[in-house]
C-alpha positions as CSV (number, residue, x, y, z in Angstrom):
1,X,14.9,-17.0,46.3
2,X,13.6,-13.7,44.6
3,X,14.9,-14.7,41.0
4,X,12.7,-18.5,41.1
5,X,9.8,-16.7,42.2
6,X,10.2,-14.3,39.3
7,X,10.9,-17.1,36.9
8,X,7.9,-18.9,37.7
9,X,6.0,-15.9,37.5
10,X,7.3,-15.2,34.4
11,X,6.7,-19.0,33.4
12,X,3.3,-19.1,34.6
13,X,2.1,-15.5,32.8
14,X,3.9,-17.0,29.6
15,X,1.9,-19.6,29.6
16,X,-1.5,-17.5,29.9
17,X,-0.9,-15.5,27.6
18,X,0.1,-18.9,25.0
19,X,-3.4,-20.6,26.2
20,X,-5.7,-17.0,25.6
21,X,-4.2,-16.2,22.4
22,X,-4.9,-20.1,21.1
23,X,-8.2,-19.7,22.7
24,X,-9.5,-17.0,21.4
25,X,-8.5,-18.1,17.8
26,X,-5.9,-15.5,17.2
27,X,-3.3,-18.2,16.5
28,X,-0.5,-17.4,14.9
29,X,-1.9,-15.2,11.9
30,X,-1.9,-12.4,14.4
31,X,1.9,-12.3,15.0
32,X,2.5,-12.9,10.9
33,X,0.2,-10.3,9.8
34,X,2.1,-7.8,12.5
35,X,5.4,-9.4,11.3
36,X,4.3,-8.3,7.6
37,X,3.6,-5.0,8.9
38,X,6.7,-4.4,10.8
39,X,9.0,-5.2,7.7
40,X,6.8,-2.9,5.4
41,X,7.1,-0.2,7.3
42,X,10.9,-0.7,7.7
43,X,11.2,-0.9,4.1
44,X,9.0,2.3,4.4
45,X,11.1,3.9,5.9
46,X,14.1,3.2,4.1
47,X,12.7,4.0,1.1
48,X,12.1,7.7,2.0
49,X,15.1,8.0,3.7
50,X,17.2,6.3,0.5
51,X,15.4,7.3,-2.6
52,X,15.8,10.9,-2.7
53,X,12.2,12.4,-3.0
54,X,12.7,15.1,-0.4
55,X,15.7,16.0,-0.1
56,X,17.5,16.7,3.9
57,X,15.0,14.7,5.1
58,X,16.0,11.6,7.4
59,X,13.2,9.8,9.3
60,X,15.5,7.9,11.9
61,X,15.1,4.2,12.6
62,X,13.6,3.8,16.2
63,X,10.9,1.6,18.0
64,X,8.7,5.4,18.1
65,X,8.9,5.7,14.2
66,X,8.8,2.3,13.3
67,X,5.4,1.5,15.5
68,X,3.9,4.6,14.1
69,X,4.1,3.5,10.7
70,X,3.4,-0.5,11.8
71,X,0.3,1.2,12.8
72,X,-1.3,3.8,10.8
73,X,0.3,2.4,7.2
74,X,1.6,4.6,4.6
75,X,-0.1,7.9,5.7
76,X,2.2,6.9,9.2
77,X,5.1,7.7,6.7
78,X,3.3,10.9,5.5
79,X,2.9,12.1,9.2
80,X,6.7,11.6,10.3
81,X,7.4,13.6,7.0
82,X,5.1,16.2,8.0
83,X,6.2,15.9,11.9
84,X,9.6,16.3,10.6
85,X,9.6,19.2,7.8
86,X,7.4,21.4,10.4
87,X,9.2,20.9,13.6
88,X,12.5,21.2,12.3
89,X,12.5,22.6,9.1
């Protein structure tokens, strides 16, 4: 009995959030543009972690670095670097 109540709460708040995001005109441009972002900043990452421009320095992988740099761009990348020479040498 508990798991088809939360099913159908989980039904019914699935399809709010569908109707408010078509609603307010947010479509699907908003999840592409983050999509974009999320791979650039992947690719961000992997590119100061593989390339050799300072070298000892790994920036690992994680939902905390990647949403950093998803949001604040390339000077996210820039403050990880910085976070990471300065707390741990």
């Amino acid at each position: 009995m508990k798991s088809i109540i939360l099913g159908s709460i989980l039904v019914v708040s699935m399809l709010g959030l569908i109707i408010v995001l078509f609603r307010k005109r947010i479509g699907l441009s908003f999840f592409t543009s983050f999509g974009i972002h999320l791979v650039l900043a992947a690719v961000g990452l992997y590119t100061v972690n593989y390339s050799g421009w300072i070298t000892g320095t790994y920036i690992p992988l994680n939902p905390a670095t990647i949403g950093t740099v998803t949001v604040l761009g390339l000077p996210g990348v820039g403050l990880l670097l910085g976070l990471k020479i300065s707390l741990f040498g």
